[in-house]
N, C-alpha and C positions, 0 to 999 in steps of 0.2 A: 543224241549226238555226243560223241566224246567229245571231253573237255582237252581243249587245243594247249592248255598249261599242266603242270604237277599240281598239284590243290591236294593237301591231303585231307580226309575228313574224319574230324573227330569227335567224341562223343555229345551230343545235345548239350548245350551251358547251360548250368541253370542259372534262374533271374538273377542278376546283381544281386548282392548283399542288399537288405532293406528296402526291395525295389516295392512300386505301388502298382501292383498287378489288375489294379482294380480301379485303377484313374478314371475319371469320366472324363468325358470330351464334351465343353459346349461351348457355345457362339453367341455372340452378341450382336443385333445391331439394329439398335434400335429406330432409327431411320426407315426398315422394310413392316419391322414386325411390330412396331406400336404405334407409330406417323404416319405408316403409309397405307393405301388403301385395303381391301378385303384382298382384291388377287395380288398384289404385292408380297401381303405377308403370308398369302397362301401359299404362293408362288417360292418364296424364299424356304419357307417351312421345307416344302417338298425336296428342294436342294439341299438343304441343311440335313437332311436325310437319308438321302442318296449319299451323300458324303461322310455320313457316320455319326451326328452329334447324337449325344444323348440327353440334352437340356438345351435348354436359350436361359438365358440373360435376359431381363427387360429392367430397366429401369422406370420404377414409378414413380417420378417426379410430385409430390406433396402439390406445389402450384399447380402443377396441371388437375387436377381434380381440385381444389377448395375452391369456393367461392370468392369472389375479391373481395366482399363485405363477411364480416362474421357471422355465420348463421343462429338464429335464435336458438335452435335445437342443439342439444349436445352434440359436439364434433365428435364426439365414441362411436355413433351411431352411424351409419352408410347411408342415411336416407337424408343425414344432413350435408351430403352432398349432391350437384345435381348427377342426376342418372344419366344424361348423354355426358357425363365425364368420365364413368365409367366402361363405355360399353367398349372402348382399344384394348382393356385390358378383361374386359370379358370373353369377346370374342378370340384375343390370343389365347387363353388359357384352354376354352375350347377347341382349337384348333390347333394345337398342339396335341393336344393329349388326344385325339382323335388319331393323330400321326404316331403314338408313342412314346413321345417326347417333353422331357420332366419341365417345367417352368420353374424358375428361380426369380423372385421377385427381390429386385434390388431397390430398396424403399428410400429417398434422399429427399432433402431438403435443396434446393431453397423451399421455405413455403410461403403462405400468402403473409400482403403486408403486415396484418394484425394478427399474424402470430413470429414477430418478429422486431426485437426492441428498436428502436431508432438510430439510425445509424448519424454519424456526423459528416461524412464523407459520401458523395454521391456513391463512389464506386463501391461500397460497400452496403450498398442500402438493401439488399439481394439476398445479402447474405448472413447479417449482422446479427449477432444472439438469438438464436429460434428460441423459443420458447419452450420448457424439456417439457410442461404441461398439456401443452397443446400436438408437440408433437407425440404424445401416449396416448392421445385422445385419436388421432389420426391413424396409429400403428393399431389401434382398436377397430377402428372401424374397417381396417383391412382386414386385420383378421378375422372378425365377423362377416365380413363377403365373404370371404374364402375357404372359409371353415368346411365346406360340403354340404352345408343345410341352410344355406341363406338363396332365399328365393329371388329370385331377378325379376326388378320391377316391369319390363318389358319381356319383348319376346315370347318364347314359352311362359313364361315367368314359373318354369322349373327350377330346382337347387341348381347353383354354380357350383364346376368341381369346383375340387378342394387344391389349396396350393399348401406345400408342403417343403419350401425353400426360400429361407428370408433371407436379405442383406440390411443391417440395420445404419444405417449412410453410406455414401459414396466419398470417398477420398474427402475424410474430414483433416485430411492434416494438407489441402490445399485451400487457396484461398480464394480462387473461383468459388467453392464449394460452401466454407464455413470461414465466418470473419466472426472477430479478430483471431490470426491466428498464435500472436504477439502483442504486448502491449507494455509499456513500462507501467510500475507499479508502485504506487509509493512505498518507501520504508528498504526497497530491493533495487539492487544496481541491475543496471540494462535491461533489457526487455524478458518479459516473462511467459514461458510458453498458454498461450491460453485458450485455443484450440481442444487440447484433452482434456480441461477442463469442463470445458462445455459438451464436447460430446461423451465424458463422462454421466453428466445427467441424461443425455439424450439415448445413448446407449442404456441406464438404466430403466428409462421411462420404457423406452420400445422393448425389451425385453418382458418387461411385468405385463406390457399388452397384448404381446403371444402369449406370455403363459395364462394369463386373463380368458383369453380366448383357445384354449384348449392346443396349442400348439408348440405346449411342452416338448414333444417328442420329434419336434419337426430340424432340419439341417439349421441353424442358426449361425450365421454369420456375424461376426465382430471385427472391428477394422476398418475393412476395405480400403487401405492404405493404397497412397502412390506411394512410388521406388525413389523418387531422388527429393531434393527440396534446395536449401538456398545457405547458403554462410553466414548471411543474416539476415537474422532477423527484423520483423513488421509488421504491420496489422493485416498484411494481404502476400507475405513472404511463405512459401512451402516449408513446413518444417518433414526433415526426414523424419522416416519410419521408425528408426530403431529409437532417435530422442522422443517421436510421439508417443511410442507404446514404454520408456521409459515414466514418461510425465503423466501417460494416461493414470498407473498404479502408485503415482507421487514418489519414483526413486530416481535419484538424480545419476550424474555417469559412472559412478562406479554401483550402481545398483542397492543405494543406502538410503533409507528414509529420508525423507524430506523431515527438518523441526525446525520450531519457531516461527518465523514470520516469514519463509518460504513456504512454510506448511499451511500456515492459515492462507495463503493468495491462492495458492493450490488447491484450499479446502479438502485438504486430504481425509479430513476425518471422513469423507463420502466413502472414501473407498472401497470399508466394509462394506458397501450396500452392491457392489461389484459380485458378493460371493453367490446372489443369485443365478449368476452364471455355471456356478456346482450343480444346478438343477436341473441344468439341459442338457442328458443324456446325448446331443450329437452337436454340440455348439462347437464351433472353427472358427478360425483366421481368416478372413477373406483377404487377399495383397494379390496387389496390380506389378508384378516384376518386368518392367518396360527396360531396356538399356536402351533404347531410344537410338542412334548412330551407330552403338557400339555390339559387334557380335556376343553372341551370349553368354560364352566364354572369357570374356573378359567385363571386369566388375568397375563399378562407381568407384575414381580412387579415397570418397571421404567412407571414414569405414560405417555410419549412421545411415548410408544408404543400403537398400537390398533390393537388388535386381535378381535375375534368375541365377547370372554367373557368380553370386554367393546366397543365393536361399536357404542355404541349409542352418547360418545365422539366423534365420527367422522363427521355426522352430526350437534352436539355442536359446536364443532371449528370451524366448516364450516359459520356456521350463524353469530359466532363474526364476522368472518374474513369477511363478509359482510357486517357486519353493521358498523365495524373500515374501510374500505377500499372503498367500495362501486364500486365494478369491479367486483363485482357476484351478483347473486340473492342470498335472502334468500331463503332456503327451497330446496336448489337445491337437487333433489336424488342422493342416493348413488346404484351404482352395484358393487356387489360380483363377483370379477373377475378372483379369485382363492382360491378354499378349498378344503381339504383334507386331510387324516391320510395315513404315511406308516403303511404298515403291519409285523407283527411276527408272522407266518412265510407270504414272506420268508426271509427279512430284519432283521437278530437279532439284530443289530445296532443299528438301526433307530427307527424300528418300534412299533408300539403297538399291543397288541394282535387284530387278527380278531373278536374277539366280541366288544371289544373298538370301534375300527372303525368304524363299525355297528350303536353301539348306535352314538359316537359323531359326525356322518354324520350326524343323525336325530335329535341330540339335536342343531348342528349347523343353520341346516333347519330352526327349530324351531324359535331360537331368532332372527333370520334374520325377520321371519315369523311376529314376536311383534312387528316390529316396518313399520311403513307405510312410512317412508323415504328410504327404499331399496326394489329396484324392482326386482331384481333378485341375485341368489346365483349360482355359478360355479365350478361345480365338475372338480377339476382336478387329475386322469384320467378315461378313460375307462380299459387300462390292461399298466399293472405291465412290465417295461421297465426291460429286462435282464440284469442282473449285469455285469463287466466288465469282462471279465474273463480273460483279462489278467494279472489281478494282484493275489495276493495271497489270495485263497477262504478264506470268511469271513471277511476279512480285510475291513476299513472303506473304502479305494478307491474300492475294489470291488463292493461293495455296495451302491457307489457312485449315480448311477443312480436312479428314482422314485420310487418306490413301493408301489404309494398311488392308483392303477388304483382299480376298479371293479372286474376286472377279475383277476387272476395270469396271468403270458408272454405269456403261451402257451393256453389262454383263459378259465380255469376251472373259477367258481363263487363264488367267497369268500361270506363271511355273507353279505356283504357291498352292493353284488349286489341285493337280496334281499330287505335289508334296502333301497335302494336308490328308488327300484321302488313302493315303496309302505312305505313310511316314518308314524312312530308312535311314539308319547312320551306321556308322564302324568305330569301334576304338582300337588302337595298339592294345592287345593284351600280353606282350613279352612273350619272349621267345619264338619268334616266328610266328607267332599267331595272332588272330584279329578276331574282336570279339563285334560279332553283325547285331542287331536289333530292330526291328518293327514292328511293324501294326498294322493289320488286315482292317482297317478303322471302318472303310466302308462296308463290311459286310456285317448281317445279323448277329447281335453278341448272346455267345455261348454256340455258335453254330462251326463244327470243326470245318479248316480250310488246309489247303494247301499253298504255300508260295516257295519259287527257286531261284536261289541264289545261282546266279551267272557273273562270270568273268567275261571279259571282253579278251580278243585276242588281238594283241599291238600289232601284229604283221596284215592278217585279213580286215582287221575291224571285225569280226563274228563274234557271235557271244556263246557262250556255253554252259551248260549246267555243272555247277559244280556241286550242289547240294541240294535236295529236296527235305523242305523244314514242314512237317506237320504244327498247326496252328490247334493249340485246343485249349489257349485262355480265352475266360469267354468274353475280355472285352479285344480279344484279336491280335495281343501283344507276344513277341516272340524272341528269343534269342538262340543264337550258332556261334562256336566257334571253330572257327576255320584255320590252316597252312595258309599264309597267305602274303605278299609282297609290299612294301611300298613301292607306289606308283603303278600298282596296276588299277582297273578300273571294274567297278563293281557294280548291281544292280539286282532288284527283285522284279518276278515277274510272277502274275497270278493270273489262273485260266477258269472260266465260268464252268459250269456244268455242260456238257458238249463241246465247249471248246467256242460256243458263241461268242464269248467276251473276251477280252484280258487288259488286265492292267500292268502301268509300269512304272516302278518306281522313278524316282531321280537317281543321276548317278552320280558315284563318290570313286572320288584317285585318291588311294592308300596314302598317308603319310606316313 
């Protein structure tokens, strides 16, 4: 059909400057695929597939596998835990890699009472000084599950794969997560960050237990920072990302050694013991860039936070922190190891509307997309976690739970899921022209596609082709630039082999 506008077409764009042509796409949620039954997380897998991921996310929570008492047997070892503690996450690993699809094991604390100092404060009892001993004794015993040649006490009792994707804590610079994460200190004014401290040793412990366990060579994640934190500080206050990975390597804000008696509370002399991290051929950042309310385009105004709409800070500081310390490589990548929008409906709290969502998963995509220091972005979730309903409907603790999944609880498809498997945006690229971008996500990677760029036409409402984009990266990512207007209306469309199928993008009006 001829196209009912002028559109001129011009040569194939190439990728943005530094773009990451090679991002993975994975999901998280663990609700389907570690808590919930066998067809659950079968069930979810299968979706998560159809829709293009190429990993999951699981988080292995430390308490859910130890014992409440300490076992007599070294905790290095897997068999000193019990075996039906095991099997959620033997069975996911299997059943993923059945389907294709990589497992990333996001390994966290809290863990059990007795390996965990005493806390003074109820609320903190959960969470209070792990023990960096015991948690290397734990990272040990995973990694010998998972190694490829550890027999499974049940079942077949054949080798369990191999997992080959760590996360060594989850958001320790909150304090849900890890207490204290502040504390005054004698001899220093005000409170003292003490959080990187700690997972300082904890990060070193879990690292020597991969490389212990033969897992030198595998993805290795450090971090796994949240995006925003608090003004001030407390034993259970979020310190931002950019002061935790400042404090983690003992430099203060202008990125200058810690001495004297900031340094001793610091214990910075640890820090040399950091450069183990030189030795893992593929260790990364792992950051959660949440803006939580705010579109992704627009940033946190304290500048210690890092959300998506300035991540490219995250990488920055990474490289000082390399070049003042010299216990990391420069250059090292970053993974997106959680993002997302709640929705309105069915969240009126929290959420944003189902078309926001839509778009800022795609625009998220996107800038991840421009920069070639992050290898992949992590939808969290697939479906919308049901509100509490014990509490009084509508209220913030009823709605306390997620609501950022794909699906609603009982699996209908918001916009989002649409957007997710088939992601499109446009930028102004000056001078009449608009630079288009997507990603064929749900089809096999490295497998070439076709998708067309249509215009809508303001008088009929019809759409029209204005362009036919050959797809041949092989994780499905694409860019066009086109003649093209503010305020007209734009969209891709993609057709199965015979024409059985097609997909359609969300649509975007030119600004």
């Amino acid at each position: 059909m001829a196209c009912a506008l002028a559109v001129a077409l011009l040569p194939a764009a190439p990728p943005p400057a530094h773009a990451a042509e090679d991002m993975l796409s994975v999901m998280q949620d663990d609700n389907l695929l570690v808590y919930g039954s066998g067809s659950q997380r079968d069930r979810a897998l299968d979706i998560m597939k159809t829709l293009g991921v190429d990993a999951v996310r699981a988080t292995v929570l430390w308490q859910a596998i130890a014992p409440q008492r300490k076992p007599r047997r070294s905790t290095a070892l897997p068999s000193a835990y019990p075996h039906d503690n095991w099997n959620r996450y033997d069975d996911l690993v299997r059943a993923a890699q059945a389907r294709g699809i990589q497992v990333y094991f996001s390994v966290t604390g809290p863990g059990p009472g007795w390996a965990h100092a005493k806390a003074r404060s109820r609320a903190n009892r959960r969470t209070w000084k792990p023990d960096p001993k015991q948690w290397g004794r734990f990272m040990r015993a995973l990694g010998t599950r998972y190694s490829g040649r550890y027999k499974d006490e049940d079942g077949d009792r054949g080798p369990l794969p191999r997992v080959d994707w760590w996360g060594v804590y989850n958001e320790p610079n909150q304090g849900g997560w890890l207490t204290p994460q502040s504390q005054r200190v004698r001899g220093v004014r005000g409170y003292t960050p003490m959080s990187p401290v700690i997972y300082r040793d904890l990060l070193y412990e879990g690292v020597r237990a991969l490389v212990a366990t033969e897992h030198t060579n595998d993805i290795i994640l450090i971090g796994e920072t949240a995006p925003l934190g608090a003004t001030r500080h407390g034993e259970r206050k979020p310190i931002r990302p950019a002061e935790f990975i400042r404090e983690l390597f003992c430099l203060d804000r202008r990125l200058r050694r810690y001495r004297g008696r900031k340094a001793k509370v610091r214990k910075c002399d640890r820090v040399r013991r950091l450069s183990v991290l030189k030795r893992l051929p593929r260790v990364a950042f792992g950051h959660h860039p949440y803006t939580k309310d705010l579109p992704p385009t627009e940033r946190d105004p304290h500048r210690d936070a890092i959300s998506i709409a300035n991540i490219k800070d995250l990488p920055s500081l990474l490289d000082k922190v390399a070049r003042r310390t010299r216990v990391i490589n420069r250059d090292m990548p970053v993974y997106l190891t959680e993002f997302g929008y709640e929705s309105n409906p069915p969240d009126p709290i929290n959420g944003v509307t189902q078309v926001d969502q839509a778009e800022w998963l795609n625009v998220g995509d996107y800038i991840a997309y421009r920069s070639d220091r992050i290898l992949a972005n992590t939808q969290f979730q697939l479906l919308d976690v049901p509100p509490q309903t014990r509490f009084e409907p509508d209220s913030r603790q009823y709605w306390f739970t997620y609501q950022s999944g794909l699906y609603t609880s009982d699996g209908q498809p918001k916009l989002a899921a649409f957007a997710y498997e088939m992601p499109f945006e446009a930028r102004d690229a000056g001078g009449g022209t608009y630079l288009f971008w997507g990603q064929t996500r749900f089809a096999p990677n490295g497998s070439p596609q076709t998708v067309y760029l249509q215009v809508k036409d303001p008088a009929s409402g019809g759409w029209s082709n204005a362009a036919t984009v050959p797809v041949s990266n092989a994780m499905g990512y694409w860019t066009q630039t086109l003649s093209a207007s503010a305020g007209q209306t734009w969209r891709t469309v993609w057709h199965g082999a015979g024409g059985t199928t097609t997909r359609i993008s969300r649509e975007i009006t030119l600004k």
